[in-house]
Residue frames as a rotation matrix with the C-alpha (Angstrom) as fourth column:
UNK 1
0.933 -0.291 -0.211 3.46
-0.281 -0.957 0.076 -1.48
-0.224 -0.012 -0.975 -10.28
UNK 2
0.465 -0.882 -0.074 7.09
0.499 0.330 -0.801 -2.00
0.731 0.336 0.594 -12.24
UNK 3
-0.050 -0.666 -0.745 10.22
0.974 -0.198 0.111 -1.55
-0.221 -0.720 0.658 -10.28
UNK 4
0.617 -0.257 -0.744 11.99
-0.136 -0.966 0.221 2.04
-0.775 -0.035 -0.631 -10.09
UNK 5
1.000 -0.012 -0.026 13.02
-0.028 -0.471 -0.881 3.84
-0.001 0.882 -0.472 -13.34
UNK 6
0.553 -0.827 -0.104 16.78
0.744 0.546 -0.386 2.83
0.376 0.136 0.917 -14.33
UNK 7
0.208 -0.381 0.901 17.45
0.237 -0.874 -0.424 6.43
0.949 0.302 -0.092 -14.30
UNK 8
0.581 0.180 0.794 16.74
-0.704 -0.378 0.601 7.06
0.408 -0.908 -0.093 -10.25
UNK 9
0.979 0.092 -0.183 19.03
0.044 0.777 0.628 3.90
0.200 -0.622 0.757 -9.62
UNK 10
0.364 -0.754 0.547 21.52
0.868 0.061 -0.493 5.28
0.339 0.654 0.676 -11.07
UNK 11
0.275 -0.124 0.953 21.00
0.099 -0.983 -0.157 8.50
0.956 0.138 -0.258 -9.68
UNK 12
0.764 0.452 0.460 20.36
-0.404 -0.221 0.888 7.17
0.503 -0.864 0.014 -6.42
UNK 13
0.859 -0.500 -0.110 23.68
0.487 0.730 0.479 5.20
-0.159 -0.465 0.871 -6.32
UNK 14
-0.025 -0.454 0.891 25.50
0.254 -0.865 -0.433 8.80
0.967 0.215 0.137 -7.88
UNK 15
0.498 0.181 0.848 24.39
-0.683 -0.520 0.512 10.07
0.534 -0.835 -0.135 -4.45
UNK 16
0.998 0.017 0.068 25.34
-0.070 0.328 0.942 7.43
-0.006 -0.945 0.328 -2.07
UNK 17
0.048 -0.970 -0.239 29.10
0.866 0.160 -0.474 7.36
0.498 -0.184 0.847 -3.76
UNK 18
-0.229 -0.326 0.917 28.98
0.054 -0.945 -0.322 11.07
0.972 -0.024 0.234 -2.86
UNK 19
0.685 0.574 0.449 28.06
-0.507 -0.068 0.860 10.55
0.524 -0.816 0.244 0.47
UNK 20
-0.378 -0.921 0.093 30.44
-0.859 0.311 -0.407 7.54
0.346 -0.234 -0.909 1.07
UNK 21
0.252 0.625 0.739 28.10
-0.852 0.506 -0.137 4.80
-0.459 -0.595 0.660 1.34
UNK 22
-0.565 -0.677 -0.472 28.79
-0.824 0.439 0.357 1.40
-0.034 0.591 -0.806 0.75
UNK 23
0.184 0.895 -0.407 26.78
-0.727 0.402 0.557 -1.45
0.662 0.193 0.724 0.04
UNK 24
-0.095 -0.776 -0.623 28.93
0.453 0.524 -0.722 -3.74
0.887 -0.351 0.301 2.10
UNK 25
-0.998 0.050 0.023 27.76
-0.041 -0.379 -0.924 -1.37
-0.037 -0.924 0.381 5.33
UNK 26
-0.167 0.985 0.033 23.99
-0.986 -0.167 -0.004 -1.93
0.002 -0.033 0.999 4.83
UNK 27
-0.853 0.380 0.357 22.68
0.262 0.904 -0.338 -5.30
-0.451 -0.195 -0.871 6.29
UNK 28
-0.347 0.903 -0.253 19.39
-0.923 -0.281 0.264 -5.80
0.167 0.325 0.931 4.65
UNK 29
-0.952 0.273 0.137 16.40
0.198 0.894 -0.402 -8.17
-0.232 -0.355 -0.906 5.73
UNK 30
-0.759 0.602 -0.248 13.80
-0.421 -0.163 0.892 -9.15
0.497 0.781 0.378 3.98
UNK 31
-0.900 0.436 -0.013 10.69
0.226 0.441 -0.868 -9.44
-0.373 -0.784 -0.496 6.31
UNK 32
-0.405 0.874 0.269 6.74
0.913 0.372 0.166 -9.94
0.045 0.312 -0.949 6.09
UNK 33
-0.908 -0.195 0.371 5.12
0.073 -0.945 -0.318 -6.41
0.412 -0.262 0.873 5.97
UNK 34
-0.501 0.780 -0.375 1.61
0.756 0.184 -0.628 -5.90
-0.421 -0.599 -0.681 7.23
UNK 35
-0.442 0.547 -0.711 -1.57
-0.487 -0.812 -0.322 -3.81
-0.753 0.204 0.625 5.44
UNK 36
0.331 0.628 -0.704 -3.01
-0.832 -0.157 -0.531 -4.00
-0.444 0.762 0.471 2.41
UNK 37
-0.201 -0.776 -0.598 -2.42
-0.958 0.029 0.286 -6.58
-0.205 0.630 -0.749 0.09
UNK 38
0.862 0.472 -0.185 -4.14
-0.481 0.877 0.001 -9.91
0.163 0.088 0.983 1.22
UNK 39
0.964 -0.267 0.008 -3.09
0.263 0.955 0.136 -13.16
-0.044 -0.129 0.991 0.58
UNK 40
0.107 -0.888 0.448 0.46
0.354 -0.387 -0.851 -11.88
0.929 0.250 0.273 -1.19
UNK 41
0.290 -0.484 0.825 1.10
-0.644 -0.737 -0.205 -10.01
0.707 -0.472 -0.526 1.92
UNK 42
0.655 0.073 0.752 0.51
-0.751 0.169 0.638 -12.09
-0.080 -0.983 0.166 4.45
UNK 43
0.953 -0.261 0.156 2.53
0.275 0.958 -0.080 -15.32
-0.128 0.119 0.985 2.23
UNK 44
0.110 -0.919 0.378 6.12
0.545 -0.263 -0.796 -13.13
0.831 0.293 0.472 1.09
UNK 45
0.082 -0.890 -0.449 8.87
0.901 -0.126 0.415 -11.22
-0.426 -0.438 0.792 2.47
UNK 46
0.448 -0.172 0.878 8.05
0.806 -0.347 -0.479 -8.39
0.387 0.922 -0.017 0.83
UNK 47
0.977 0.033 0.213 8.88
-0.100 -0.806 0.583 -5.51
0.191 -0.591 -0.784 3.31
UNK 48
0.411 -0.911 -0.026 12.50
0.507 0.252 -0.824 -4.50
0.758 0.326 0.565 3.62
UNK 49
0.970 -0.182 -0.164 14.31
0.050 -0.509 0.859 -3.74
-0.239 -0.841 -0.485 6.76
UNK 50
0.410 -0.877 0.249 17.85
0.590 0.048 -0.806 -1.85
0.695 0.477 0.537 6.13
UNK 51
0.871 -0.310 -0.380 20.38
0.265 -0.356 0.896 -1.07
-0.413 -0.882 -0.228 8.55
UNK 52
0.743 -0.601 0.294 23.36
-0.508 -0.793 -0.337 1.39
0.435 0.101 -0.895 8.16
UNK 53
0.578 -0.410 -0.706 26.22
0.722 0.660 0.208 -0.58
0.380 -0.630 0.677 10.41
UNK 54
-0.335 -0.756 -0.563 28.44
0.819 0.062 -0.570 1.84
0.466 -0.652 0.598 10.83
UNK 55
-0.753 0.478 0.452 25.81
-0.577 -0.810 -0.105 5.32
0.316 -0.340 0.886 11.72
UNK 56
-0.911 0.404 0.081 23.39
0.273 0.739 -0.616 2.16
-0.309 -0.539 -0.784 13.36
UNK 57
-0.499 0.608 -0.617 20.45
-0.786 -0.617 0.028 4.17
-0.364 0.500 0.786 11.14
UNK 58
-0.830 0.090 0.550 17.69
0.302 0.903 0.307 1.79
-0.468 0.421 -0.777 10.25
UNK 59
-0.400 0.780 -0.482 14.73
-0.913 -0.383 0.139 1.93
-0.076 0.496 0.865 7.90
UNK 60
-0.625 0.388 0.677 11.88
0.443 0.891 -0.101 -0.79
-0.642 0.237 -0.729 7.48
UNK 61
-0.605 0.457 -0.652 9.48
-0.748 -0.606 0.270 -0.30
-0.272 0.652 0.708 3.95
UNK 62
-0.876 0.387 0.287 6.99
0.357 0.922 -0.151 -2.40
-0.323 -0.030 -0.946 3.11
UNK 63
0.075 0.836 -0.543 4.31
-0.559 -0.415 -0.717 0.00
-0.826 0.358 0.436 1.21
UNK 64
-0.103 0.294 -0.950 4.34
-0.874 0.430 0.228 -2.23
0.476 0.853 0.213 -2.14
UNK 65
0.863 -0.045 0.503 3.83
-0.018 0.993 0.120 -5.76
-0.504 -0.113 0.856 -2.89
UNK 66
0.473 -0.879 -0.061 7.05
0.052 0.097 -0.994 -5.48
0.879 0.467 0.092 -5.24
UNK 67
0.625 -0.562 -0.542 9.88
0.530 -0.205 0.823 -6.22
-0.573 -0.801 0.170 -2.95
UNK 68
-0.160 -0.806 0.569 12.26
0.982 -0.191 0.005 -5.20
0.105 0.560 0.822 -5.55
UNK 69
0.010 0.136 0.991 10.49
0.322 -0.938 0.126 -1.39
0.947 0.318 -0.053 -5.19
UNK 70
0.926 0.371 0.068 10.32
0.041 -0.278 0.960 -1.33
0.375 -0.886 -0.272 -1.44
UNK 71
0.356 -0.722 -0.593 13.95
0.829 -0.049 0.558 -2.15
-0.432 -0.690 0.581 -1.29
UNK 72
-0.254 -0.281 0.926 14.68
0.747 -0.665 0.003 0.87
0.614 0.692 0.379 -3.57
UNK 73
0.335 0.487 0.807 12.53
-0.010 -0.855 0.519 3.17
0.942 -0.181 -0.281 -1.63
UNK 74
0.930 -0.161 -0.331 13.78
0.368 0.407 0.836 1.62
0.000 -0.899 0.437 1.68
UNK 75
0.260 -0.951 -0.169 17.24
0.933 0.202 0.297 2.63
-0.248 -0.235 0.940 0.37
UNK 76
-0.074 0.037 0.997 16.56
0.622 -0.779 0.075 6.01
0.779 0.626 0.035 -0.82
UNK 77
0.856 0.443 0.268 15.18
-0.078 -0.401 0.913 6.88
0.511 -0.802 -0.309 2.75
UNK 78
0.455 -0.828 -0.327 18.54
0.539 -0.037 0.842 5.44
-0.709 -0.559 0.430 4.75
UNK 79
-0.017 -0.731 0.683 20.06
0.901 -0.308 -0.306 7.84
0.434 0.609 0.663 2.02
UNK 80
-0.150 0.095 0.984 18.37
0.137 -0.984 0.116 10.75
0.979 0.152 0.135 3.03
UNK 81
0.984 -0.018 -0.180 18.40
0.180 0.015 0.984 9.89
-0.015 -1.000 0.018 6.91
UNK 82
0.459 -0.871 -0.173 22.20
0.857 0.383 0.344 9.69
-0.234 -0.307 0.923 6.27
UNK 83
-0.001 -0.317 0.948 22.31
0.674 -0.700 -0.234 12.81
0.738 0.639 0.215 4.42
UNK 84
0.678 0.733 0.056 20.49
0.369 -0.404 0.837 14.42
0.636 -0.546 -0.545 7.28
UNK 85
0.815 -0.449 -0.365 23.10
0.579 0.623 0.526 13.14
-0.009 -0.641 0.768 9.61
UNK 86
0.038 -0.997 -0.070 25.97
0.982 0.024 0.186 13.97
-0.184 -0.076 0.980 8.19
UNK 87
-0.363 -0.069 0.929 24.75
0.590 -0.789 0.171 17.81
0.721 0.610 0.327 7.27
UNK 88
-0.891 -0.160 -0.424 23.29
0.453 -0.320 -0.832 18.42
-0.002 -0.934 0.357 10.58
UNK 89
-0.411 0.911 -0.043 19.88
-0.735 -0.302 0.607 19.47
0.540 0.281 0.793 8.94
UNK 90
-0.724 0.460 0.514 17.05
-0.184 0.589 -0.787 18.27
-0.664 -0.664 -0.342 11.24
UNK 91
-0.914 0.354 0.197 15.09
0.356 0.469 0.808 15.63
0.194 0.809 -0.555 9.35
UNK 92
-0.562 0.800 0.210 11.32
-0.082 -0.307 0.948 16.59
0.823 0.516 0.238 8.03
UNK 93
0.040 0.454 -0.890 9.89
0.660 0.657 0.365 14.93
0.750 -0.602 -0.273 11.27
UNK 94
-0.542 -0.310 -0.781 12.12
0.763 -0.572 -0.302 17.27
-0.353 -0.759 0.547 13.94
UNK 95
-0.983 -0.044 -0.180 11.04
0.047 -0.999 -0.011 20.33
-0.179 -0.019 0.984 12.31
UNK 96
-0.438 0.893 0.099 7.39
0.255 0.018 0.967 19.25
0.862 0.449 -0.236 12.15
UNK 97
0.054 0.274 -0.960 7.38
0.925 0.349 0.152 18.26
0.377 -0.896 -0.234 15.45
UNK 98
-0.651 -0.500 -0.571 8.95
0.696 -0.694 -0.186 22.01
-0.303 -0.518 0.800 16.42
UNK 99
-0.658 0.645 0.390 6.52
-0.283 -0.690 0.666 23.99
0.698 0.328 0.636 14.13
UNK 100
0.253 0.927 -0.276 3.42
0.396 0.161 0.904 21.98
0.883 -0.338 -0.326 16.02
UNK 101
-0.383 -0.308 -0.871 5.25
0.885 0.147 -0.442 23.15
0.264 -0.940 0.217 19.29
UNK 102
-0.995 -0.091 0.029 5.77
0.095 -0.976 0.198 26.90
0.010 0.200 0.980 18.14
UNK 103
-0.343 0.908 0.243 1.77
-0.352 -0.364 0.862 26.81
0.871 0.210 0.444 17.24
UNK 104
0.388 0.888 -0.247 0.62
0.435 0.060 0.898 25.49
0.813 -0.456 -0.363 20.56
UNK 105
-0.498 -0.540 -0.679 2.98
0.817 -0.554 -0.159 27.83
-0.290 -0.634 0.717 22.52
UNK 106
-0.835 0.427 0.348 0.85
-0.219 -0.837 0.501 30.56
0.505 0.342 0.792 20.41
UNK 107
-0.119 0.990 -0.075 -2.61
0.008 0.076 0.997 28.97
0.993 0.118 -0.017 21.27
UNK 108
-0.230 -0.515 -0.826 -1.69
0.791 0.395 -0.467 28.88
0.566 -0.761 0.317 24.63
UNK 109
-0.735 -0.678 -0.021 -0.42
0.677 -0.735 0.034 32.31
-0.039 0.011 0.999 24.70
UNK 110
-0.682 0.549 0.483 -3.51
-0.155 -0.754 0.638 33.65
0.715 0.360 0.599 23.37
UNK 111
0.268 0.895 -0.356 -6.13
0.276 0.282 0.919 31.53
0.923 -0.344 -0.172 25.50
UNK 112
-0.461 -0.093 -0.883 -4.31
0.825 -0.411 -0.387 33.05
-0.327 -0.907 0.266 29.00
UNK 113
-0.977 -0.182 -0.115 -4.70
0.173 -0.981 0.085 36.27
-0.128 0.063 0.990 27.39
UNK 114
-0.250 0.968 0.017 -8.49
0.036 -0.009 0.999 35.73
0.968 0.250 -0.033 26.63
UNK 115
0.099 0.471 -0.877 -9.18
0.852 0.414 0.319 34.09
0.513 -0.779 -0.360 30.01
UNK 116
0.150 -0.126 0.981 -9.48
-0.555 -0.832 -0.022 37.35
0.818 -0.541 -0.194 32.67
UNK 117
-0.690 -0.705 -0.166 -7.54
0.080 0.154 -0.985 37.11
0.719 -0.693 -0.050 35.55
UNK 118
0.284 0.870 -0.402 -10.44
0.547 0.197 0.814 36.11
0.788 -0.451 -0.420 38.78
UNK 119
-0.032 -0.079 -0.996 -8.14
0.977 -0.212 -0.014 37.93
-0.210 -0.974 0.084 41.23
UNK 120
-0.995 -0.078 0.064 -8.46
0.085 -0.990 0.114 41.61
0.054 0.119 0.991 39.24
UNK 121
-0.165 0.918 0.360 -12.24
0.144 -0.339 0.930 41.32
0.976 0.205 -0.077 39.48
């Protein structure tokens, strides 16, 4: 699989001036990842772990064998965790986690209301 498309690096480094990110605030470490992949996995570094320094925000990627695409995709994500952050939108996770709540506060809701109460009989 080739790297990411000149165009999205570009775009993706349009976004982080607009944001205020700096490369120079992102430690990055390059560590073994784990899955798929065999031999190649288990012998490189391909998985990328990136920390934020000064919002302490980390990300680890490590879905390719290309490191060169995992740190892209690794850095796209601490974009959009920072974005998150700094807009106060709750990231994709929170509001799953709140819908699955909302729906078993319904199923709940309904299965008292099925069940008949043992002290009105």
């Amino acid at each position: 699989m080739p790297g990411p498309n000149i165009e999205k690096i570009r775009a993706l480094e349009k976004k982080m001036d607009y944001l205020g990110i700096h490369k120079k605030d992102i430690l990055e470490k390059f560590i073994k990842s784990s899955g798929r992949g065999g031999q190649k996995v288990n012998k490189s570094s391909s998985a990328v772990f990136l920390t934020h320094l000064p919002t302490q925000i980390s990300v680890k990627f490590g879905k390719y064998r290309s490191q060169h695409l995992n740190r892209f995709m690794a850095l796209r994500y601490l974009v959009e965790k920072i974005e998150q952050l700094k807009s106060g939108m709750p990231d994709a996770t929170a509001r799953k986690l709140a819908r699955l709540k909302k729906q078993k506060q319904r199923r709940r809701k309904k299965a008292i209301n099925k069940v008949p109460n043992p002290k009105e009989t």
